[in-house]
CHARMM internal coordinates of N, CA and C (Angstrom, degrees):
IC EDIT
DIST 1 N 1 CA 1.4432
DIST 1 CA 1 C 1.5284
ANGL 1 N 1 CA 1 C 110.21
DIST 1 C 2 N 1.4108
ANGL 1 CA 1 C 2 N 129.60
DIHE 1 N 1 CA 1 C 2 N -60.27
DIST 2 N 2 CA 1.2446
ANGL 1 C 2 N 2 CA 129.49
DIHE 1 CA 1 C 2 N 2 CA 172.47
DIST 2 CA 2 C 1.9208
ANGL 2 N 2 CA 2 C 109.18
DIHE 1 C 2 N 2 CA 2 C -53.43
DIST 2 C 3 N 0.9264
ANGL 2 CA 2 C 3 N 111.58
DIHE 2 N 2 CA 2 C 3 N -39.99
DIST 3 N 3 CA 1.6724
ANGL 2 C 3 N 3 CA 112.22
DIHE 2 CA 2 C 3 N 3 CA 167.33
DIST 3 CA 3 C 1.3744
ANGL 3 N 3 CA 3 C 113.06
DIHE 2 C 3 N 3 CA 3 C -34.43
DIST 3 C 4 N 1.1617
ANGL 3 CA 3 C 4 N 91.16
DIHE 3 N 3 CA 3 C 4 N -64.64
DIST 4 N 4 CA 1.8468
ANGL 3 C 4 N 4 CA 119.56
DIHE 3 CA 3 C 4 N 4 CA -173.83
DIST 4 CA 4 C 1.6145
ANGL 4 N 4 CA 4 C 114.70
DIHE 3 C 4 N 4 CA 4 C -50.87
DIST 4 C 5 N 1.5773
ANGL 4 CA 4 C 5 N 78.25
DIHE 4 N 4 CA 4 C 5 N -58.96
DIST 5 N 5 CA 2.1634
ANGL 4 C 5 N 5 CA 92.77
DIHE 4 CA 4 C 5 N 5 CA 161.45
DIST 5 CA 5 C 1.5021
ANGL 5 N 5 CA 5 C 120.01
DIHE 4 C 5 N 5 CA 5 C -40.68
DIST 5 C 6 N 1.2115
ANGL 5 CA 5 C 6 N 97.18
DIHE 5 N 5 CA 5 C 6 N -65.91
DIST 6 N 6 CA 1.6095
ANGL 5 C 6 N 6 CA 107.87
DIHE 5 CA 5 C 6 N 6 CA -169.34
DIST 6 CA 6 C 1.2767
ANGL 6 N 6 CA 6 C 127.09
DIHE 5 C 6 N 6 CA 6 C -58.14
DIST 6 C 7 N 1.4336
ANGL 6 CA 6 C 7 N 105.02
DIHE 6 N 6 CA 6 C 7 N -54.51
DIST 7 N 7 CA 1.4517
ANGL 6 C 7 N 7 CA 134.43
DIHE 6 CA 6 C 7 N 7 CA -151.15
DIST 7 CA 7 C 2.2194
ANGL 7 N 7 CA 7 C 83.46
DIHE 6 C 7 N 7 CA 7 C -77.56
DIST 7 C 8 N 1.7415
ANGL 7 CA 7 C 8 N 85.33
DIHE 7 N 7 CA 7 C 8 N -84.28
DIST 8 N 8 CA 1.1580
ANGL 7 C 8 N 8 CA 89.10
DIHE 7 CA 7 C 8 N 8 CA -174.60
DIST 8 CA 8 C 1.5496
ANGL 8 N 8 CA 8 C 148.67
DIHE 7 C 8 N 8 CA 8 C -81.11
DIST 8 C 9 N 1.4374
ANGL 8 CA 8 C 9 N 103.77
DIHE 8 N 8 CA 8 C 9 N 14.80
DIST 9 N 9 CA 1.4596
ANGL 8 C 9 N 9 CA 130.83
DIHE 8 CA 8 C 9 N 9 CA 176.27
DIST 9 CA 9 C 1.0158
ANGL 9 N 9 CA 9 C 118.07
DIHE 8 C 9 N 9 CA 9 C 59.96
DIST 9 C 10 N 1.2558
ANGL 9 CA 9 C 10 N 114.77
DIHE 9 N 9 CA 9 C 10 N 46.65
DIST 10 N 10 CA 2.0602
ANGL 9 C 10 N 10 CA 116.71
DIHE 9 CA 9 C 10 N 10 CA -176.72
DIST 10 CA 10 C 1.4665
ANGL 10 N 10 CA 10 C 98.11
DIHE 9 C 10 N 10 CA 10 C -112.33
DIST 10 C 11 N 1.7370
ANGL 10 CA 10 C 11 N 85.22
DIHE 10 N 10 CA 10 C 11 N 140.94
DIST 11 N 11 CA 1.5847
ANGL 10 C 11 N 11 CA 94.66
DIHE 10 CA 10 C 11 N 11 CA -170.25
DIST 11 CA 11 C 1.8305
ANGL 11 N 11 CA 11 C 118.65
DIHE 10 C 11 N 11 CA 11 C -61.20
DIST 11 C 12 N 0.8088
ANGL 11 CA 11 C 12 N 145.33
DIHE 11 N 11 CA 11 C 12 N 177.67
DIST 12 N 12 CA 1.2147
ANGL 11 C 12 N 12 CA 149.83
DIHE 11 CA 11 C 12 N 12 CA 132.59
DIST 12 CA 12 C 1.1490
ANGL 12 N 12 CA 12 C 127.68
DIHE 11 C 12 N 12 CA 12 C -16.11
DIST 12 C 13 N 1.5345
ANGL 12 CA 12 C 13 N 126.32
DIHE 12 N 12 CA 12 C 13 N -48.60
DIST 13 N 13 CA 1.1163
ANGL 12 C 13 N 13 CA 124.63
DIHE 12 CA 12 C 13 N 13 CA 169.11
DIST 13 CA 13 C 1.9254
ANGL 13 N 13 CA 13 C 109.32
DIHE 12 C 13 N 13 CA 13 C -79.45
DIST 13 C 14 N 1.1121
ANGL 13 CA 13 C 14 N 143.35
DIHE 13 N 13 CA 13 C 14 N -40.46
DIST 14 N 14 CA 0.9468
ANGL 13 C 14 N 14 CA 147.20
DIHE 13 CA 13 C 14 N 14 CA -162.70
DIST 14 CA 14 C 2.1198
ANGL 14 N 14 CA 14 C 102.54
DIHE 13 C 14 N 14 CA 14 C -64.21
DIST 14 C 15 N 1.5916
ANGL 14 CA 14 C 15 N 84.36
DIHE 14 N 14 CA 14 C 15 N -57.05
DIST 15 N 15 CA 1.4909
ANGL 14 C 15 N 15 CA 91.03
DIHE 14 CA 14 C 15 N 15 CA 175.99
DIST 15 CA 15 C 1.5736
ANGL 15 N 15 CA 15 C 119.23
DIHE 14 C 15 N 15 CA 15 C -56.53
DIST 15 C 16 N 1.3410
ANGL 15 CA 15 C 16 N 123.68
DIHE 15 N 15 CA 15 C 16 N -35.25
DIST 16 N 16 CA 1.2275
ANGL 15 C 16 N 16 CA 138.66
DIHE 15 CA 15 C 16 N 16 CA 164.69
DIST 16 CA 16 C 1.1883
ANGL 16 N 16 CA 16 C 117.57
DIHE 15 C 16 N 16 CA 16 C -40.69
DIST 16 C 17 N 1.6401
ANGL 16 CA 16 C 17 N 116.78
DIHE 16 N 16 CA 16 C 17 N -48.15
DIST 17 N 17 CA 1.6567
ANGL 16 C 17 N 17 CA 116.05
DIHE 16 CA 16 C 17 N 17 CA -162.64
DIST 17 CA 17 C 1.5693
ANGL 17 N 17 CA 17 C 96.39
DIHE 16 C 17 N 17 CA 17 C -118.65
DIST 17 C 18 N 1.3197
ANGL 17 CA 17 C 18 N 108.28
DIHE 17 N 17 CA 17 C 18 N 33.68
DIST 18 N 18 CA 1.6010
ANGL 17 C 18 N 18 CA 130.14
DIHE 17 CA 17 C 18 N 18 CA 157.23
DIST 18 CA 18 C 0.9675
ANGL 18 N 18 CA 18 C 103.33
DIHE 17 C 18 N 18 CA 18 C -85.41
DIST 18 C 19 N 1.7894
ANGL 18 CA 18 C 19 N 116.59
DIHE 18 N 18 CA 18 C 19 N -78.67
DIST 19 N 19 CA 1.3532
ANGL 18 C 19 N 19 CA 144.78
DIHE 18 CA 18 C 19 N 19 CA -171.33
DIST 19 CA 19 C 1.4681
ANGL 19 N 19 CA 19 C 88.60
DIHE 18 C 19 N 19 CA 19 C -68.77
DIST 19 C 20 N 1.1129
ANGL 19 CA 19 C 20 N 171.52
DIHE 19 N 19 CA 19 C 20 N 6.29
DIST 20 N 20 CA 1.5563
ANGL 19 C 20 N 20 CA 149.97
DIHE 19 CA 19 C 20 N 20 CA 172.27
DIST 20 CA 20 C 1.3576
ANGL 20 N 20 CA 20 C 114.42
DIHE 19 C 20 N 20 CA 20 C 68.90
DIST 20 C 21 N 1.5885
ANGL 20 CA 20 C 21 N 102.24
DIHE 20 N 20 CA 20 C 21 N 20.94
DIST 21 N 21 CA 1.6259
ANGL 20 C 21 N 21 CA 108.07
DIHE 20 CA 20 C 21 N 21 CA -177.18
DIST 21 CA 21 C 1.2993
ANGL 21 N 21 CA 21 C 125.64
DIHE 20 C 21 N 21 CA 21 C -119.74
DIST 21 C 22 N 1.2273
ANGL 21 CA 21 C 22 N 124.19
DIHE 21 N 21 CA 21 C 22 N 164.67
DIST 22 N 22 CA 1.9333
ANGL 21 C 22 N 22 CA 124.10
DIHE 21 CA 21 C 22 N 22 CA -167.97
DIST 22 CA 22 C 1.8009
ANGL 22 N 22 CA 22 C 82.14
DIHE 21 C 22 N 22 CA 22 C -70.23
DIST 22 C 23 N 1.5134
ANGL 22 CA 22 C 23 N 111.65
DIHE 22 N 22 CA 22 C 23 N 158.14
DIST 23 N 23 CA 1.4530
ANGL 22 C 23 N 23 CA 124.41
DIHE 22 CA 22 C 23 N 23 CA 146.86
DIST 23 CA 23 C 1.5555
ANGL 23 N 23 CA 23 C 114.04
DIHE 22 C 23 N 23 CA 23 C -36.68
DIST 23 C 24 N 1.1940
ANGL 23 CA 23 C 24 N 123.49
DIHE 23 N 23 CA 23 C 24 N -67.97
DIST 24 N 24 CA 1.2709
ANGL 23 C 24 N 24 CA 142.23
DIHE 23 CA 23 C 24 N 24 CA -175.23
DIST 24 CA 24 C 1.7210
ANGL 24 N 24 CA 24 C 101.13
DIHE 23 C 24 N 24 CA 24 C -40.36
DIST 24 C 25 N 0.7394
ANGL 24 CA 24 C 25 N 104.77
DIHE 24 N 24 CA 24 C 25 N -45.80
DIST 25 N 25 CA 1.8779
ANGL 24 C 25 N 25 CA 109.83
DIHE 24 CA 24 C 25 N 25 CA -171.96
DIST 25 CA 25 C 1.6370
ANGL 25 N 25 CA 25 C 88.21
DIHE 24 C 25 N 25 CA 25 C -76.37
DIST 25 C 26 N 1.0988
ANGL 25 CA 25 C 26 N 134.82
DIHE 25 N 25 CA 25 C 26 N -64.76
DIST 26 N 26 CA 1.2263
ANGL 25 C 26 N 26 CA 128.29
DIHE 25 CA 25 C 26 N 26 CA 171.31
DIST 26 CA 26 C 1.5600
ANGL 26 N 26 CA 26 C 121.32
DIHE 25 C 26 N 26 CA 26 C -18.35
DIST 26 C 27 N 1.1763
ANGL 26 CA 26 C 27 N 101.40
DIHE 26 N 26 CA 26 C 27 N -54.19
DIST 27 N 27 CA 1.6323
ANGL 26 C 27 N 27 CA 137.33
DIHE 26 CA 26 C 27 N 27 CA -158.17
DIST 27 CA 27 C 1.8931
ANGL 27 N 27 CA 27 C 95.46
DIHE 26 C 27 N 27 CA 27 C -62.59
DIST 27 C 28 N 1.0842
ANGL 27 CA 27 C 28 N 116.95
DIHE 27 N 27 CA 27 C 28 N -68.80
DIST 28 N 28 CA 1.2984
ANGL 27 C 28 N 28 CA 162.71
DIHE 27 CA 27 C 28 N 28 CA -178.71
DIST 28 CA 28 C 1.5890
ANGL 28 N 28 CA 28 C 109.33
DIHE 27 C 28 N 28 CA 28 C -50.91
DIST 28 C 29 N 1.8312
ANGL 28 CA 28 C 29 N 111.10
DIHE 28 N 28 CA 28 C 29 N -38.77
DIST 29 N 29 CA 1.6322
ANGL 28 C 29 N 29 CA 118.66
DIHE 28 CA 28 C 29 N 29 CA 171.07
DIST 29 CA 29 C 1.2395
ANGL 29 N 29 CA 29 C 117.32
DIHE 28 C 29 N 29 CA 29 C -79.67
DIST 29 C 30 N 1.7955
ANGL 29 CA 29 C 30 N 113.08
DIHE 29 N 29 CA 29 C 30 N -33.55
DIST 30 N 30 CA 1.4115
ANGL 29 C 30 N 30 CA 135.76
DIHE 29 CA 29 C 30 N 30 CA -165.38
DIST 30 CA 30 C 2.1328
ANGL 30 N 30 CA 30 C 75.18
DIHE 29 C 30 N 30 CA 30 C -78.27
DIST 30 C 31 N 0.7856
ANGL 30 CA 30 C 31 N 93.43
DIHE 30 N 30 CA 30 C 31 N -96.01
DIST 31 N 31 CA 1.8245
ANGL 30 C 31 N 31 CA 91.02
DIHE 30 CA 30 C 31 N 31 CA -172.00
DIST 31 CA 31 C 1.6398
ANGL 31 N 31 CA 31 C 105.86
DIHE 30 C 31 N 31 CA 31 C 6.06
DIST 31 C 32 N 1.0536
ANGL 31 CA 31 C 32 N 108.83
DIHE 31 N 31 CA 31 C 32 N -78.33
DIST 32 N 32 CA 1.4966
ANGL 31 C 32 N 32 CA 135.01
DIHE 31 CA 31 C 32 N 32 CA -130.38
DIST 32 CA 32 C 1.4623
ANGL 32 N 32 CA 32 C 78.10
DIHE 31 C 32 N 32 CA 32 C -83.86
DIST 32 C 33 N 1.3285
ANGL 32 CA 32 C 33 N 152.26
DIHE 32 N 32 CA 32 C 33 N -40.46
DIST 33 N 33 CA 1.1785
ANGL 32 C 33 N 33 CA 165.48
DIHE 32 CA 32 C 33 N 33 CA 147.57
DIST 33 CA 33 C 1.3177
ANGL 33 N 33 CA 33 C 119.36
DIHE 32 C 33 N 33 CA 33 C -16.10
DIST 33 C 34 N 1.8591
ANGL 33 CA 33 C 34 N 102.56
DIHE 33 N 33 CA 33 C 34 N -55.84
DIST 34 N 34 CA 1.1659
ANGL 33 C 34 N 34 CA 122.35
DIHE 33 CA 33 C 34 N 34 CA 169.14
DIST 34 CA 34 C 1.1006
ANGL 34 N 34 CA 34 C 101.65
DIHE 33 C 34 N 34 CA 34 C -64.08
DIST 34 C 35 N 1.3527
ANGL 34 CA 34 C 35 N 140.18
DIHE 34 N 34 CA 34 C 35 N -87.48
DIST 35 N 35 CA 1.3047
ANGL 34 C 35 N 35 CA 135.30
DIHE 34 CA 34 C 35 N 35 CA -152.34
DIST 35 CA 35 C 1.4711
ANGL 35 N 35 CA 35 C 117.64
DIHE 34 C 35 N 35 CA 35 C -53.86
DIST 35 C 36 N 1.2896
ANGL 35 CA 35 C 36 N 124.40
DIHE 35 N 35 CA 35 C 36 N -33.83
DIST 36 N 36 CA 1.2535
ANGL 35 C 36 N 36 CA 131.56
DIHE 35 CA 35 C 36 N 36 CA 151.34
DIST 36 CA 36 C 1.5017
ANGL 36 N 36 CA 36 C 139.53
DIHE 35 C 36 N 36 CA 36 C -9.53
DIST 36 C 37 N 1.9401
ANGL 36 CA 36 C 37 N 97.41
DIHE 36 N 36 CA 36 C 37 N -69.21
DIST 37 N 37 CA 1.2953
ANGL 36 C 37 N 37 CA 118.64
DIHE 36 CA 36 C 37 N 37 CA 143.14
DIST 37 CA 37 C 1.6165
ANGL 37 N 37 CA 37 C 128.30
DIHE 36 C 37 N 37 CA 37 C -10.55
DIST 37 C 38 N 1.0367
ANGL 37 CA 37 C 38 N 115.26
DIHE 37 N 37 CA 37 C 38 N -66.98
DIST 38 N 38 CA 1.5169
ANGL 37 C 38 N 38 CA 120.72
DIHE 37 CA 37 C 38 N 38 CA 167.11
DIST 38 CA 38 C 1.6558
ANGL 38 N 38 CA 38 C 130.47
DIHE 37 C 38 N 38 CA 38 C -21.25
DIST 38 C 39 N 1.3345
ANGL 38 CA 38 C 39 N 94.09
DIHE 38 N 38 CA 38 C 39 N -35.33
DIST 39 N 39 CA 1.3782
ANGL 38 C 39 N 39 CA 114.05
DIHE 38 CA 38 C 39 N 39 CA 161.65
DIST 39 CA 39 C 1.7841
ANGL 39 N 39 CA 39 C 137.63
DIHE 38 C 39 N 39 CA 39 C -102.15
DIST 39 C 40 N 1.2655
ANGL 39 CA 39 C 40 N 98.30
DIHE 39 N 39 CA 39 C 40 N 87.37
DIST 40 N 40 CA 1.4815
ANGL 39 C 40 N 40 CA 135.71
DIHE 39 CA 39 C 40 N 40 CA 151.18
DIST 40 CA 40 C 1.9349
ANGL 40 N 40 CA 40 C 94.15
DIHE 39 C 40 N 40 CA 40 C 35.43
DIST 40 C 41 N 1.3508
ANGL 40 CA 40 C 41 N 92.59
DIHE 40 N 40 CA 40 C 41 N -77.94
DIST 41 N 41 CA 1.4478
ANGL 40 C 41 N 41 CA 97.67
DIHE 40 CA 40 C 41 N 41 CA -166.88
DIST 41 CA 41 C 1.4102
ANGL 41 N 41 CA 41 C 114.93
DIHE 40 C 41 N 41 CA 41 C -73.01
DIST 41 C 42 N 1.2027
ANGL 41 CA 41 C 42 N 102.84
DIHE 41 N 41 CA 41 C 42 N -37.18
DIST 42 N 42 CA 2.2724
ANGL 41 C 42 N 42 CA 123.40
DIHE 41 CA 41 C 42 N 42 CA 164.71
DIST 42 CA 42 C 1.1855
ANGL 42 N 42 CA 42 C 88.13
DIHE 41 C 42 N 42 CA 42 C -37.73
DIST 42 C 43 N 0.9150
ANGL 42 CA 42 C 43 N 136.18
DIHE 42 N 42 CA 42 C 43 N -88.66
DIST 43 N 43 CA 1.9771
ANGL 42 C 43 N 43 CA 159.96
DIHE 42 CA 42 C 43 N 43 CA -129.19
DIST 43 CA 43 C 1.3112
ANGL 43 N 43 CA 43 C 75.80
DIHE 42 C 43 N 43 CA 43 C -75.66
DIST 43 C 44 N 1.4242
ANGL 43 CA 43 C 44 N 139.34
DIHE 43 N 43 CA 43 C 44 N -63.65
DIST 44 N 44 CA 1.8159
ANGL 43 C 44 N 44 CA 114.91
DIHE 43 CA 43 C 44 N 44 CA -156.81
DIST 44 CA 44 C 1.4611
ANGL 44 N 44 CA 44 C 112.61
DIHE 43 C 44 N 44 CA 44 C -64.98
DIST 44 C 45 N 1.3157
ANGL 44 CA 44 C 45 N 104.69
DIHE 44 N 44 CA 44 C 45 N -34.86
DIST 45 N 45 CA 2.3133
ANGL 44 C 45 N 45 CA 107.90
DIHE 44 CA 44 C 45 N 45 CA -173.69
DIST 45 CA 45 C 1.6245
ANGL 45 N 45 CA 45 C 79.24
DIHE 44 C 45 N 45 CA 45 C -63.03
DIST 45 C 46 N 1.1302
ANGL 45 CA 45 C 46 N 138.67
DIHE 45 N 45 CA 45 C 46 N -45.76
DIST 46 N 46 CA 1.6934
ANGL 45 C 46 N 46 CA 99.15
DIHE 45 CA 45 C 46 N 46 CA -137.80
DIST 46 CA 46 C 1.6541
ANGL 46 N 46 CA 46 C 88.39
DIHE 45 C 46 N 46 CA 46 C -106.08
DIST 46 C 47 N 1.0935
ANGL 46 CA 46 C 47 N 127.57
DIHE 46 N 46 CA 46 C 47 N 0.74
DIST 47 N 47 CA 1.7907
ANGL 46 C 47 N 47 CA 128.68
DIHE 46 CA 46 C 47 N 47 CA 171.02
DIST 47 CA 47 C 1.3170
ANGL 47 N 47 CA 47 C 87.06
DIHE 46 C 47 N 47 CA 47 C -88.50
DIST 47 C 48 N 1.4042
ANGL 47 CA 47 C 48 N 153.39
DIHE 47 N 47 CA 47 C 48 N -14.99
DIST 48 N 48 CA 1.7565
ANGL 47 C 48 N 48 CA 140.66
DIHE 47 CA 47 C 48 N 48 CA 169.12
DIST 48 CA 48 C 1.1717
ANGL 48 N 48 CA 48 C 89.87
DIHE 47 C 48 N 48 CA 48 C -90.72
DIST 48 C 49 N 1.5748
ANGL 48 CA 48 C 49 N 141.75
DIHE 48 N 48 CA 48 C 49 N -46.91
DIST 49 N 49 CA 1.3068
ANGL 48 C 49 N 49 CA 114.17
DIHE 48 CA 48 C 49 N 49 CA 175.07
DIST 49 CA 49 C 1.0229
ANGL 49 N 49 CA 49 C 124.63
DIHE 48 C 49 N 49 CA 49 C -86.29
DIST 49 C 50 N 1.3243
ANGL 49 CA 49 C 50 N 137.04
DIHE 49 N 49 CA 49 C 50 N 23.59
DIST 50 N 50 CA 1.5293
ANGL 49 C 50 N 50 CA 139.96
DIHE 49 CA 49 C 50 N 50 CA 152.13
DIST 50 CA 50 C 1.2440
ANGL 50 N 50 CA 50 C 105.00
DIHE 49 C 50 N 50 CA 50 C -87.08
DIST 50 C 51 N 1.2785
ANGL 50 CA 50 C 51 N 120.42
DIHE 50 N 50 CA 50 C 51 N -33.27
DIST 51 N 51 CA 1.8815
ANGL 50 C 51 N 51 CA 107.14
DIHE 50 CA 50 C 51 N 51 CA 178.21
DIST 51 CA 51 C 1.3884
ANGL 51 N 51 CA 51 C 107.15
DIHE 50 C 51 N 51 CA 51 C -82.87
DIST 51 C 52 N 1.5495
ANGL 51 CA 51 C 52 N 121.31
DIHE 51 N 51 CA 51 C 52 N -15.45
DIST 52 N 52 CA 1.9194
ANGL 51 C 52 N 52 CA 101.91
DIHE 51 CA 51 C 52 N 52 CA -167.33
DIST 52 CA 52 C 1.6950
ANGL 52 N 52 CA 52 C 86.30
DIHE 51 C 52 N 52 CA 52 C -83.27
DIST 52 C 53 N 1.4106
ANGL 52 CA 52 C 53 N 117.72
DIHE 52 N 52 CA 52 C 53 N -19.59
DIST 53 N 53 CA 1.9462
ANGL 52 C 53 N 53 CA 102.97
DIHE 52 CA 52 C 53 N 53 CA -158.79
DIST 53 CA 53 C 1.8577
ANGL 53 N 53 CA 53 C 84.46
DIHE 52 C 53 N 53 CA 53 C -93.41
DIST 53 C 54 N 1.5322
ANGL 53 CA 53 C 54 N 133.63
DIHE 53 N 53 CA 53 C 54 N -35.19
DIST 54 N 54 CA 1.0554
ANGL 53 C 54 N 54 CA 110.52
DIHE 53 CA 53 C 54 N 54 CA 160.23
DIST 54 CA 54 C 1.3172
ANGL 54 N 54 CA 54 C 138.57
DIHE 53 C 54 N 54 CA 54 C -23.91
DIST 54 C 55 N 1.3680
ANGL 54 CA 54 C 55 N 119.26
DIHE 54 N 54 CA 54 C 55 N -86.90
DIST 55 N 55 CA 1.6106
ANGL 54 C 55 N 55 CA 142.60
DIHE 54 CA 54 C 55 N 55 CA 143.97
DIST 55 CA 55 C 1.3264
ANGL 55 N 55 CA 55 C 116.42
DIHE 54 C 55 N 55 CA 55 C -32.66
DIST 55 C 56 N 1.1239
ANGL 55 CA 55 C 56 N 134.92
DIHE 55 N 55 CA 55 C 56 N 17.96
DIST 56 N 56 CA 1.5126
ANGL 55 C 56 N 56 CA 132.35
DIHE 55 CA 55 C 56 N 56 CA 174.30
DIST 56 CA 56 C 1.5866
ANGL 56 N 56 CA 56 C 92.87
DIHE 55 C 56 N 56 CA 56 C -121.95
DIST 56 C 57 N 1.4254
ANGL 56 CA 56 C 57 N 117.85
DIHE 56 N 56 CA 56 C 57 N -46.69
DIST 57 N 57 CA 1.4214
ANGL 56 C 57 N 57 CA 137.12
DIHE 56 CA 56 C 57 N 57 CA 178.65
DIST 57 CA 57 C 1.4340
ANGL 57 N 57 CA 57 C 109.89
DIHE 56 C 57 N 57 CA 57 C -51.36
DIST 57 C 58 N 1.4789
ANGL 57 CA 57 C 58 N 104.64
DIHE 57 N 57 CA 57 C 58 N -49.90
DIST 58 N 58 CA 1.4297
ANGL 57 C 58 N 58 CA 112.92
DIHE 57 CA 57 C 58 N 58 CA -157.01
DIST 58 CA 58 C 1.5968
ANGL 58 N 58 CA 58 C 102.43
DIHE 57 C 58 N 58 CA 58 C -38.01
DIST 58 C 59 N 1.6505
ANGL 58 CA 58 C 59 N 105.47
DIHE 58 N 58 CA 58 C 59 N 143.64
DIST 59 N 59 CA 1.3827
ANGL 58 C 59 N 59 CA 113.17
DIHE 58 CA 58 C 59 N 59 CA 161.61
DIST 59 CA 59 C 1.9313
ANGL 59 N 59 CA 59 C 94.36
DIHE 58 C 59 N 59 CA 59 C 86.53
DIST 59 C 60 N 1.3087
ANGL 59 CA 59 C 60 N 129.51
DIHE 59 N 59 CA 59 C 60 N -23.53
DIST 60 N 60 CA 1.0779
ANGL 59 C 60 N 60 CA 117.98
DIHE 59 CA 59 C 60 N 60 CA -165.64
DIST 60 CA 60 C 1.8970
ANGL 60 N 60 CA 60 C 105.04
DIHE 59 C 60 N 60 CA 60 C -104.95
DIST 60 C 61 N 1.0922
ANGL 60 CA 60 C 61 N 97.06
DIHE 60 N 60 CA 60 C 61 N -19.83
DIST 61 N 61 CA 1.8914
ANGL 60 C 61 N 61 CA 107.76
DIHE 60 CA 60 C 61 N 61 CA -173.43
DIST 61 CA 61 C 1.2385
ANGL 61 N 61 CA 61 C 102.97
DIHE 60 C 61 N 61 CA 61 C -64.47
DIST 61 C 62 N 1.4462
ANGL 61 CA 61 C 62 N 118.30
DIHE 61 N 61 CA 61 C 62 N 153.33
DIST 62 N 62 CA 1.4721
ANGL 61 C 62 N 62 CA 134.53
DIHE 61 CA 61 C 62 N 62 CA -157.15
DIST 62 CA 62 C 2.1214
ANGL 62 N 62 CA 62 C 72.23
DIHE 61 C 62 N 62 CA 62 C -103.11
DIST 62 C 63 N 1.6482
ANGL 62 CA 62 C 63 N 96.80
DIHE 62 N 62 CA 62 C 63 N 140.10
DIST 63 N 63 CA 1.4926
ANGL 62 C 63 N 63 CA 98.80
DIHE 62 CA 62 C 63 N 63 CA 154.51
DIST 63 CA 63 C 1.3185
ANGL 63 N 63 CA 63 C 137.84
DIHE 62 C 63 N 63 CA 63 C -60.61
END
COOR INIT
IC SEED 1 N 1 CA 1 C
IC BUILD
């Protein structure tokens, strides 16, 4: 969900009724995601998975 957030700029609600989930739960992963970050090795998996959904995207993302 925070992938989805970041990478590909979909709101909260959109990502939500992707995942089959309220916004709020969305809301709540991106957080916890964030704070996560803080940790060294956390922060590297999801900066490799921001570049593979980048580069998979490429050419397809709305400006």
């Amino acid at each position: 969900m925070y992938v989805t957030h970041v990478v590909l700029g979909l709101s909260m609600t959109e990502i939500g009724k992707g995942f089959g989930r309220d916004r709020t739960t969305v809301m709540h992963a991106c957080h916890l995601v964030e704070d996560l970050r803080d940790d060294d090795d956390f922060d590297q998996i999801i900066a490799r998975a921001e570049h593979i959904v980048t580069a998979a995207f490429r050419g397809r993302m709305p400006v």
